[in-house]
C-alpha positions in Angstrom: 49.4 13.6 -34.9 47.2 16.1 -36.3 48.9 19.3 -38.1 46.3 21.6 -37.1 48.2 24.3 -34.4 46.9 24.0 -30.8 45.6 26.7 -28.8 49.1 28.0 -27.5 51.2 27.5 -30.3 48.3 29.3 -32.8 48.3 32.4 -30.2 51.9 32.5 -30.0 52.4 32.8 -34.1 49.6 35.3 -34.3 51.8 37.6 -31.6 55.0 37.1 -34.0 52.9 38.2 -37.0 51.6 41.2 -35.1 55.2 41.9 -34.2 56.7 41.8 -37.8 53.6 43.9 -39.2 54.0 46.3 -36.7 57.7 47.2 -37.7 56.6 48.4 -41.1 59.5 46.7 -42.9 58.1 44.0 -45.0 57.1 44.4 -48.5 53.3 45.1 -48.9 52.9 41.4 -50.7 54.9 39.5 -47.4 52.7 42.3 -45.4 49.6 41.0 -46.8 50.5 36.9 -46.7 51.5 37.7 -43.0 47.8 39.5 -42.5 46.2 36.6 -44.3 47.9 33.8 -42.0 46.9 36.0 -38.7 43.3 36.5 -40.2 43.1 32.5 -40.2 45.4 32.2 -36.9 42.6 34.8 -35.1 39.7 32.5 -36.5 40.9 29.6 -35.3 41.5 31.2 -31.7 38.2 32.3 -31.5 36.7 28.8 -32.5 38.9 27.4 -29.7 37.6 30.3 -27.2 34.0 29.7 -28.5 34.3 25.6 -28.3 36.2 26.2 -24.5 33.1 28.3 -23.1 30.2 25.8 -24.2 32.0 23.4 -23.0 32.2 25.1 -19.5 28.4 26.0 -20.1 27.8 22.5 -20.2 30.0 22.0 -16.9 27.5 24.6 -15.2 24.4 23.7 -16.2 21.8 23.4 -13.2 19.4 20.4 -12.2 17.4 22.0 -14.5 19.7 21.9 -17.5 19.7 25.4 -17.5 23.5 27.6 -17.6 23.9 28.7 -14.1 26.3 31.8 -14.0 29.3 31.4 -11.8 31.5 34.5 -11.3 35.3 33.8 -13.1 37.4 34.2 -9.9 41.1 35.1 -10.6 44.2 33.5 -8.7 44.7 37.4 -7.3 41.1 37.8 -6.2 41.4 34.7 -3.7 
């Protein structure tokens, strides 16, 4: 097993740093390791997000090969 974070579990610490450098009690060197590990947490989250949508662009794509856009429709919206 891999020790890289999943999706989730990368989201989920990024919300607990946010947290604890919102409350304003750290010191500024734990304050700035914290900010370090969310920069890399949010980087990694975006590479998911970006990887996830091209991979649903492939999913769409038309006889043609090209992306067809399909409107996102919500669990509420049905």
């Amino acid at each position: 097993m891999s020790d890289a974070p999943d999706f989730e579990a990368a989201l989920k610490k990024l919300e607990e740093i946010v947290k604890k450098l919102e409350t304003g009690d750290l010191s500024l060197d734990s304050a700035l390791e914290l900010f370090e590990e969310g920069i890399k947490l949010s980087r990694f989250c975006h590479t998911k997000l970006e990887q996830a949508e091209r991979r649903v662009e492939i999913l769409l794509k038309d006889g043609g090969g090209e992306p067809r856009p399909v409107p996102f429709e919500s669990e509420n919206e049905q």
